[in-house]
NUGUSE-465145 format. One record per residue (C-alpha): residue number from 0; residue in one letter; x, y, z. Coordinates in pm, whole numbers. Example, Ala and Ser with C-alpha at 12.3 -4.5 7.8 and 13.67 -1.06 7.14 Angstrom:
2
<r><k>0</k><r>A</r><xx>1230</xx><yy>-450</yy><zz>780</zz></r>
<r><k>1</k><r>S</r><xx>1367</xx><yy>-106</yy><zz>714</zz></r>
//
This chain:
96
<r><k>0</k><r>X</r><xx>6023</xx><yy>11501</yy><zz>7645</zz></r>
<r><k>1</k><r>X</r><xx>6030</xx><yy>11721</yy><zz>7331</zz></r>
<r><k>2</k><r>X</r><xx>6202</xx><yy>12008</yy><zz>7514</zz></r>
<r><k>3</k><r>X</r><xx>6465</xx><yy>11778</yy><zz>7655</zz></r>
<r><k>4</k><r>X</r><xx>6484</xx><yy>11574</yy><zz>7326</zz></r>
<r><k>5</k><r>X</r><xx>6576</xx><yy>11969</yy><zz>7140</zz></r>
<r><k>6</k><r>X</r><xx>6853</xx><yy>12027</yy><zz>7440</zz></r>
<r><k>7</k><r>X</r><xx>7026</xx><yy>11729</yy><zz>7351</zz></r>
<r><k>8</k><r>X</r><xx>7006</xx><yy>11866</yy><zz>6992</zz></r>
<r><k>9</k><r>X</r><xx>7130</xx><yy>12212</yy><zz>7084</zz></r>
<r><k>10</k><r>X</r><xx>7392</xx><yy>12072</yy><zz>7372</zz></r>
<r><k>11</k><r>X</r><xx>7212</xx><yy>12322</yy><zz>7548</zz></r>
<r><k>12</k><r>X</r><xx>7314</xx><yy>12151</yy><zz>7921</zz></r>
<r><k>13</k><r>X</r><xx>7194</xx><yy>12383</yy><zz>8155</zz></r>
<r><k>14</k><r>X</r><xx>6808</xx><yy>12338</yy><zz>8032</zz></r>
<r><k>15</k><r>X</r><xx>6885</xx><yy>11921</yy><zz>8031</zz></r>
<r><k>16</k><r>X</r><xx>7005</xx><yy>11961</yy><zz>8429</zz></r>
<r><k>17</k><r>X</r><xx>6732</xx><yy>12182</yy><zz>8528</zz></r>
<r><k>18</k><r>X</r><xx>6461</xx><yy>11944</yy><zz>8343</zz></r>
<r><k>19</k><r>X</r><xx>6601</xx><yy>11646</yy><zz>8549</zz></r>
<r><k>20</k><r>X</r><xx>6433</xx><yy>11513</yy><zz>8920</zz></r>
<r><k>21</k><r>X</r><xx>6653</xx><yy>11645</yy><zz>9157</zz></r>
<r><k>22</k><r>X</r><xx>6715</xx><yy>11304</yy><zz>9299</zz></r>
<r><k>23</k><r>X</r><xx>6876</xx><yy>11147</yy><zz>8951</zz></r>
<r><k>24</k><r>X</r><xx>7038</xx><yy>11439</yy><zz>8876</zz></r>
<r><k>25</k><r>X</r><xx>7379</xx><yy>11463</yy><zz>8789</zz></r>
<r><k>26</k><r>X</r><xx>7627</xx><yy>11773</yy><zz>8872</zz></r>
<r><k>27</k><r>X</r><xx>7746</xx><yy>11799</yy><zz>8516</zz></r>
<r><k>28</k><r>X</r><xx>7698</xx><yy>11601</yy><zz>8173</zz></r>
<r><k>29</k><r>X</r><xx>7918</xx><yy>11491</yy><zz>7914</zz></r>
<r><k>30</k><r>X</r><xx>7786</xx><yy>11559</yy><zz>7594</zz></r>
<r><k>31</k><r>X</r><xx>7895</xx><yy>11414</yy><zz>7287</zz></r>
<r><k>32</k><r>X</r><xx>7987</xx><yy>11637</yy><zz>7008</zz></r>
<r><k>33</k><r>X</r><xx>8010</xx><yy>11360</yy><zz>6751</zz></r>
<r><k>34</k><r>X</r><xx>7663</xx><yy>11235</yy><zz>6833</zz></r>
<r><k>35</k><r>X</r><xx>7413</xx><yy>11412</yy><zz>6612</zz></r>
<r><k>36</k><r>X</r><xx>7068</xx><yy>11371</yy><zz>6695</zz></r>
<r><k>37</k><r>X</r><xx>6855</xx><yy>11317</yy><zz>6383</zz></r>
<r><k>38</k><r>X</r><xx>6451</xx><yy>11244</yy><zz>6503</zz></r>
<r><k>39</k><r>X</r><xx>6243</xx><yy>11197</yy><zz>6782</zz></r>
<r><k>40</k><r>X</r><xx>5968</xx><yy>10942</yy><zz>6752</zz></r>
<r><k>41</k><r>X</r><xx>5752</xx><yy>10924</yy><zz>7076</zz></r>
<r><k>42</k><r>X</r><xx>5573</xx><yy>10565</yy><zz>7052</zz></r>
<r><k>43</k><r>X</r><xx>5387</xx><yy>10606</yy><zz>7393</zz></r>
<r><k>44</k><r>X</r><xx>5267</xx><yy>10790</yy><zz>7673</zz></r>
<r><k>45</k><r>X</r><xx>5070</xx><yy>10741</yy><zz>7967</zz></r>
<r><k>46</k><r>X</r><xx>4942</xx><yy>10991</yy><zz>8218</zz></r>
<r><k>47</k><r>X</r><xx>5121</xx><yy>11356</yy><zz>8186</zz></r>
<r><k>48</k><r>X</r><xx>4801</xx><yy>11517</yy><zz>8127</zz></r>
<r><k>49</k><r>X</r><xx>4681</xx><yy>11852</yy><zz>8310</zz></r>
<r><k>50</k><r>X</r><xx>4557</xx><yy>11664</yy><zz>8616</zz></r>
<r><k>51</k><r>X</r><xx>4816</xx><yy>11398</yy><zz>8652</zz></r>
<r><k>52</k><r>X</r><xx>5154</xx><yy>11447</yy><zz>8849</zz></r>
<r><k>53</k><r>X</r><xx>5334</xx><yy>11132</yy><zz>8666</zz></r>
<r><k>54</k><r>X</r><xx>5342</xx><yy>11000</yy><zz>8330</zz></r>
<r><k>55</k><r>X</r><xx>5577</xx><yy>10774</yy><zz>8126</zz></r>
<r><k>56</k><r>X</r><xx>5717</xx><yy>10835</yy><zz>7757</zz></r>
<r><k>57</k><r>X</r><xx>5798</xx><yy>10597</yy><zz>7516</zz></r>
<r><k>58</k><r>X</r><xx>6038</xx><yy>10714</yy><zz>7277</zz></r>
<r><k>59</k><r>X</r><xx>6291</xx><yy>10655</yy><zz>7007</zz></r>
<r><k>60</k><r>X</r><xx>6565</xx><yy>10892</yy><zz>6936</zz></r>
<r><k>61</k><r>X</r><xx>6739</xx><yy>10867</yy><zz>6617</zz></r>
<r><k>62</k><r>X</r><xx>7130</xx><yy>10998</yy><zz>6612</zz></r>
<r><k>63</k><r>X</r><xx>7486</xx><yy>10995</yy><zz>6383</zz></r>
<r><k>64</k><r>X</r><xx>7795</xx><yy>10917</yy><zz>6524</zz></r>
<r><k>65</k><r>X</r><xx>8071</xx><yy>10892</yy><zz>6293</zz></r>
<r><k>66</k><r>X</r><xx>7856</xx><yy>10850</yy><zz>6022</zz></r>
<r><k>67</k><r>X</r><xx>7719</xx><yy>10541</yy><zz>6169</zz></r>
<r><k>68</k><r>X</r><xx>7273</xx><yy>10571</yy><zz>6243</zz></r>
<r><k>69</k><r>X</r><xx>7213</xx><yy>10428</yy><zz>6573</zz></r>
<r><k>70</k><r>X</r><xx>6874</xx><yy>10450</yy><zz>6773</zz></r>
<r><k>71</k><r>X</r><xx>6826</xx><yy>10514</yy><zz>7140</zz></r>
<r><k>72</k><r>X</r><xx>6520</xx><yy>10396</yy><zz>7273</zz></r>
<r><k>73</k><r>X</r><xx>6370</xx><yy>10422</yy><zz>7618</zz></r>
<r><k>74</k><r>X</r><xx>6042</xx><yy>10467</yy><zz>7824</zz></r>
<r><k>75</k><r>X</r><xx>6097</xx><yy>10750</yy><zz>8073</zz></r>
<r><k>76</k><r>X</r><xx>5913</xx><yy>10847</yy><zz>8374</zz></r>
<r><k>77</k><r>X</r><xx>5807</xx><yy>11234</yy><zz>8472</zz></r>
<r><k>78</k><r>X</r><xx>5709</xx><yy>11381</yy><zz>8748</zz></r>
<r><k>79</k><r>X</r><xx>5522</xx><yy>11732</yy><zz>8797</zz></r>
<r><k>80</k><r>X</r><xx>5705</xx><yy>11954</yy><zz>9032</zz></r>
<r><k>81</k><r>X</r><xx>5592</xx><yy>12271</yy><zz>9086</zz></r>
<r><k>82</k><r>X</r><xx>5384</xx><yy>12311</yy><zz>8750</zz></r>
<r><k>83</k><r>X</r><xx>5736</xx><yy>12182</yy><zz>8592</zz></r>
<r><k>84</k><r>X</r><xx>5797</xx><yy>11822</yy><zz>8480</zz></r>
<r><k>85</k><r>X</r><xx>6109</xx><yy>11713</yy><zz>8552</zz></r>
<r><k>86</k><r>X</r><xx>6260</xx><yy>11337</yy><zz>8425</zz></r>
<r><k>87</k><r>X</r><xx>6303</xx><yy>11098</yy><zz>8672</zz></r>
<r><k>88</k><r>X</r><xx>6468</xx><yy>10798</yy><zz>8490</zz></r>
<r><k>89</k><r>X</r><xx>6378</xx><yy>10538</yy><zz>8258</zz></r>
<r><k>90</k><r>X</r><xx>6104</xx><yy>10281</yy><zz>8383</zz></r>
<r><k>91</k><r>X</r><xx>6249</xx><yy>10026</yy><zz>8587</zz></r>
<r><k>92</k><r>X</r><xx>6110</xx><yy>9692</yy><zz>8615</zz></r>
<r><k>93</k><r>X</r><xx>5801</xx><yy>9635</yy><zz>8813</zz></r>
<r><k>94</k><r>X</r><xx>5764</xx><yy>9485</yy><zz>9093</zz></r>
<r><k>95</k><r>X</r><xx>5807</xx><yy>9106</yy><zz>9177</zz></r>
//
């Protein structure tokens, strides 16, 4: 989370696509250069430790746009690949 949190900081795409699950993946981003990311609070976590192959992130991202502070917020899902984790997507609703 950190290290994709710090490419969104440096614009640095090619680390953010190669970080991502290959089946949520997109073939190119559009990133914002009048956002300017300002924190990164993780709340939560589950699994993601040296024996697990999925965990979940909690996390609040603090930004500027325009000089107007805005927050994004999410709980993301990882999966180990290959000793790599990649993000899969936010959590989704369970199910019914």
């Amino acid at each position: 989370m950190r290290s994709r949190y710090t490419a969104f900081v440096l614009r640095d795409e090619a680390h953010l696509l190669a970080s991502w699950a290959p089946e949520g993946r997109p073939a190119a981003l559009d990133l914002d250069d009048d956002l300017e990311w300002l924190r990164l609070d993780v709340l939560r976590r589950t699994g993601g430790g040296p024996f697990d192959d999925t965990g979940t992130v909690e996390f609040e991202a603090r930004y500027r746009r325009q000089g107007q502070r805005g927050v994004q917020r999410e709980d993301s899902r990882f999966e180990r690949c290959d000793g790599a984790w990649l993000y899969v997507g936010p959590v989704g609703p369970g199910p019914v």
